[in-house]
C-alpha positions in Angstrom: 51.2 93.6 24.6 48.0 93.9 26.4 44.6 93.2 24.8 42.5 95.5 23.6 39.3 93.1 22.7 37.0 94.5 25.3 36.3 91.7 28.2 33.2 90.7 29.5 31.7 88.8 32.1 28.7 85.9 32.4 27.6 83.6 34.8 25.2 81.1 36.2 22.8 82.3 38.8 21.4 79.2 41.5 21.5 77.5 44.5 23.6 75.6 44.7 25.9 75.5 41.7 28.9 74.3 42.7 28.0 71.1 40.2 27.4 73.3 37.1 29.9 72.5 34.3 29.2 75.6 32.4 32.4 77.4 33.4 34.5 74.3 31.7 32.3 74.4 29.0 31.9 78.7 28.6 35.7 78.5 29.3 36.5 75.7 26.1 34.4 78.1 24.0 36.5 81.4 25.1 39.8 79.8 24.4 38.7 78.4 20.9 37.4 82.0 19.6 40.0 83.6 21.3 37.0 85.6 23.6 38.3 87.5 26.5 35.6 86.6 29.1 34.8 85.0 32.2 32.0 82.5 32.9 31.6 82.7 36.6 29.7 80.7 39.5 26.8 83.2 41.4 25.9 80.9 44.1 22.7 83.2 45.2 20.0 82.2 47.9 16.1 82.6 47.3 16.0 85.7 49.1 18.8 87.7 47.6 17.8 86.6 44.1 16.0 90.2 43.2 19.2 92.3 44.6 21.3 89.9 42.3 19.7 90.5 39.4 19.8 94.3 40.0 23.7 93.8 40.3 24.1 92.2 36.7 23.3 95.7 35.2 25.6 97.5 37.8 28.5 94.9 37.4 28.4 95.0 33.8 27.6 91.4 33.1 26.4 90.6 30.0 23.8 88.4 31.1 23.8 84.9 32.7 22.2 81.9 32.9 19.4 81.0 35.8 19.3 77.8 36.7 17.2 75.7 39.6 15.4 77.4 41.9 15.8 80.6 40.4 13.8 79.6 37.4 10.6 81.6 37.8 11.3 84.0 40.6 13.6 86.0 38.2 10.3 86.6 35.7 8.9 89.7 37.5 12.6 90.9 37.9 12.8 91.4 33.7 12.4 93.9 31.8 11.3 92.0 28.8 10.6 88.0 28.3 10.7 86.5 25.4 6.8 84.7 24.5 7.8 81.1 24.6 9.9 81.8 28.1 6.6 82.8 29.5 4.2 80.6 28.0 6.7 78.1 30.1 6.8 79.9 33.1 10.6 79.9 32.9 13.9 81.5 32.3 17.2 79.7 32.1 19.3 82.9 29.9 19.2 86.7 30.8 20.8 89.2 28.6 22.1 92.6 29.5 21.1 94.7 26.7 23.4 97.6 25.7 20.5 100.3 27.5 20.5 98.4 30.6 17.4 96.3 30.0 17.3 92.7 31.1 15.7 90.0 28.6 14.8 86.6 29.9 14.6 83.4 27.5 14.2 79.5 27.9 16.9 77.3 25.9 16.1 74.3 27.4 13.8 73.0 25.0 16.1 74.6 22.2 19.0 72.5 23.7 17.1 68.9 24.0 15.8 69.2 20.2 19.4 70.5 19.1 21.0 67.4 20.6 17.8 65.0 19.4 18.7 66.3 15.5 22.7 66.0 16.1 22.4 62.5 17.0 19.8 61.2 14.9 19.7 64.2 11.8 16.3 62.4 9.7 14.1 62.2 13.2 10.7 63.1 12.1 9.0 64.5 15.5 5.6 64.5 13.7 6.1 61.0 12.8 3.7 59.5 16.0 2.8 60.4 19.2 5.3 61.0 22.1 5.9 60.0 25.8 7.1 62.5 28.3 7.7 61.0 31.9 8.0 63.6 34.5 6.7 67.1 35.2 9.2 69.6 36.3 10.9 72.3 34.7 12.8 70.0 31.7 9.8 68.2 31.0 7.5 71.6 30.1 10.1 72.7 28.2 10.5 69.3 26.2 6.5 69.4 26.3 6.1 72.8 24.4 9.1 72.1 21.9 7.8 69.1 20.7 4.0 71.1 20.7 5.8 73.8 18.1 7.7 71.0 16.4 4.3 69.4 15.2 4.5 66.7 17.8 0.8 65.2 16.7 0.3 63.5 20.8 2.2 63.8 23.7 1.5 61.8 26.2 2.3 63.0 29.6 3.0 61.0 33.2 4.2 62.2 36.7 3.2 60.3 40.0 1.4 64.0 41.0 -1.1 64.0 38.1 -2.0 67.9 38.8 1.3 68.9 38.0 1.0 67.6 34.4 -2.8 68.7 34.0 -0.8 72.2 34.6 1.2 71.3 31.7 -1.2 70.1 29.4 -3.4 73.4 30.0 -0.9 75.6 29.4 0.2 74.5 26.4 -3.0 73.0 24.5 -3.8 70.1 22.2 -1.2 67.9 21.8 -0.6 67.1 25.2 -2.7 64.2 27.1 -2.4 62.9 30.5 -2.5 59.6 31.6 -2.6 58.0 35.7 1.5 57.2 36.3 0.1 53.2 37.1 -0.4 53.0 33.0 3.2 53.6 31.7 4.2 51.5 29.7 0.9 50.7 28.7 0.8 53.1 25.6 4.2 52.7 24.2 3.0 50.8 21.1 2.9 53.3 18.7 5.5 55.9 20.1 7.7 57.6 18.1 9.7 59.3 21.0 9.8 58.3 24.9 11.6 61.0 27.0 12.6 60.7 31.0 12.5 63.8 32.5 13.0 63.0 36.1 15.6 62.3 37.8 14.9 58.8 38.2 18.4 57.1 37.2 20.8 60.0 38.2 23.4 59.3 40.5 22.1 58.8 44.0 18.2 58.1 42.4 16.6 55.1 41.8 15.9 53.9 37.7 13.3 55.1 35.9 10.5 52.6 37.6 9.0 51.7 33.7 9.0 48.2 31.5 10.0 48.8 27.8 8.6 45.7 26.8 5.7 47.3 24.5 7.9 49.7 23.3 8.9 49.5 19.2 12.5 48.9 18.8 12.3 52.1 16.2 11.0 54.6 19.0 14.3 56.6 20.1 14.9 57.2 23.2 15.9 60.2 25.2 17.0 60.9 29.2 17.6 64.5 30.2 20.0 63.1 32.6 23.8 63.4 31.6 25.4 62.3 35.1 25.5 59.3 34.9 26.0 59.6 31.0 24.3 56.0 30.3 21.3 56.1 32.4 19.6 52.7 33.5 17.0 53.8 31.0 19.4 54.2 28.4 21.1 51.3 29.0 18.1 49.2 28.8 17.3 51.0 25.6 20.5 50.1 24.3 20.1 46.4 25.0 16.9 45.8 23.3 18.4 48.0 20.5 16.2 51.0 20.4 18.5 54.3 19.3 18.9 56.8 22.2 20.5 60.2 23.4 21.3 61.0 26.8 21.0 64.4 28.3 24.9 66.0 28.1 24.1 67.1 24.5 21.1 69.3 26.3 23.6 71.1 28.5 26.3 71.4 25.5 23.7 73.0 22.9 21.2 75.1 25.6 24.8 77.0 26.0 24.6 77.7 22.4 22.9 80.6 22.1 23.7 82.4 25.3 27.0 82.1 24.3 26.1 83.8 21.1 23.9 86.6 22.8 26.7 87.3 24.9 29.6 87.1 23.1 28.4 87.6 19.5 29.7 84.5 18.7 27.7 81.1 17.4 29.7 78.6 19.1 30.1 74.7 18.1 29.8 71.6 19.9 32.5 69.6 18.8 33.9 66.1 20.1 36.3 67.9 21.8 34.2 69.9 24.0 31.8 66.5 24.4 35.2 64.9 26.0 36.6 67.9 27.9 32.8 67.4 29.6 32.8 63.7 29.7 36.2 64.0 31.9 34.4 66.1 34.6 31.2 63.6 35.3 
């Protein structure tokens, strides 16, 4: 008998993307609420990126998500972005709307503090002051999440300090800069350290930083997920401080594009955590 639930279409817009494992996941997600979708790879170079996003409405895609470099170039191609996407300068979810209008969000920040509370449900962000190391995209999404979670300091470092004085004037108070040279310095009150480079991915060097002045209560977070215990994390682990990798970002970000899609709040089970942890 042939279906008659209506089928729709998604996707992840970047370049490259050959690495992304949102199809696997997108695709666990279809199967388990019986959706009848597609979650497809749009490999799209810089230069086509405005004709792609044109083709979204045309194809009749539901949306997709953006991912690096196509995070701020596809701003000006929306018809609507939500505030906190553009007080981060960033999208990583477009939705089709039913009139043809394209909506641009961030879930990044959503997706780290979603996986933060799954692991460790009584964290208290407003609890002490917090350390961000990087600058990049993840790390001014972390930056204003923990800024509208009541973070009370967060302390920001990146080797290129202007990039985190960018940060720190876009979003306000909370957020103080300090030279890279004095990491590690100012760990001995943190409630939260976060790495937000890719320092201790697969291919990078670790996370250049000495935990030695760091509380044993302070938890510890990497945005990396591959490998899924980081050299940071490891050396977390050791001195017995409780920590969170970065695959619990890419499982609960896809939460609610999933949702906006598909209609459907979708949940991250130990299954899908496995199915994921097979592919890295």
């Amino acid at each position: 008998m042939t279906s008659q639930r209506p089928f729709k279409a998604a996707g992840v817009i970047g370049w490259p993307v050959a690495q992304s494992r949102s199809p696997k996941l997108h695709g666990y997600w279809f199967e388990r609420y019986n959706v009848n979708g597609a979650y497809i790879l749009l490999p799209v170079q810089p230069d086509k990126v405005a004709d792609a996003i044109k083709g979204l409405v045309a194809l009749g895609f539901a949306g997709c998500n953006v991912t690096i470099p196509h995070k701020q170039a596809v701003i000006p191609l929306l018809d609507h972005v939500d505030p906190l996407a553009k007080r981060m300068g960033a999208v990583n979810l477009i939705v089709v709307g039913e009139d043809g209008k394209l909506s641009g969000f961030n879930k990044d920040g959503y997706g780290w503090f979603a996986s933060i509370c799954e692991a460790k449900p009584d964290f208290d962000v407003k609890k002490g002051p917090a350390v961000v190391m990087g600058a990049g995209g993840a790390a001014r999404a972390i930056v204003f999440t923990l800024a509208d979670e009541g973070a009370p300091e967060i302390r920001l470092f990146n080797r290129h300090q202007d990039r985190a004085e960018k940060i720190a004037a876009d979003c306000g108070k909370p957020v103080k800069v300090y030279p890279w040279e004095k990491r590690g310095e100012l760990f001995g009150d943190a409630n939260l350290l976060v790495n937000c480079t890719n320092q201790g991915m697969y291919g990078q060097p670790p996370l250049d930083i000495c935990l030695d002045r760091l509380p044993a209560s302070t938890y510890v977070s990497d945005v990396i997920y591959n490998p899924l215990d980081t050299p940071l994390i490891k050396a977390a682990k050791a001195r017995g401080n409780p920590t969170v990798g970065g695959l619990g970002m890419l499982l609960h970000q896809a939460r609610p594009a999933f949702k906006a899609w598909f209609g459907i709040d979708p949940e991250v089970t130990p299954e899908l955590r496995k199915i994921i942890e097979a592919t890295l």
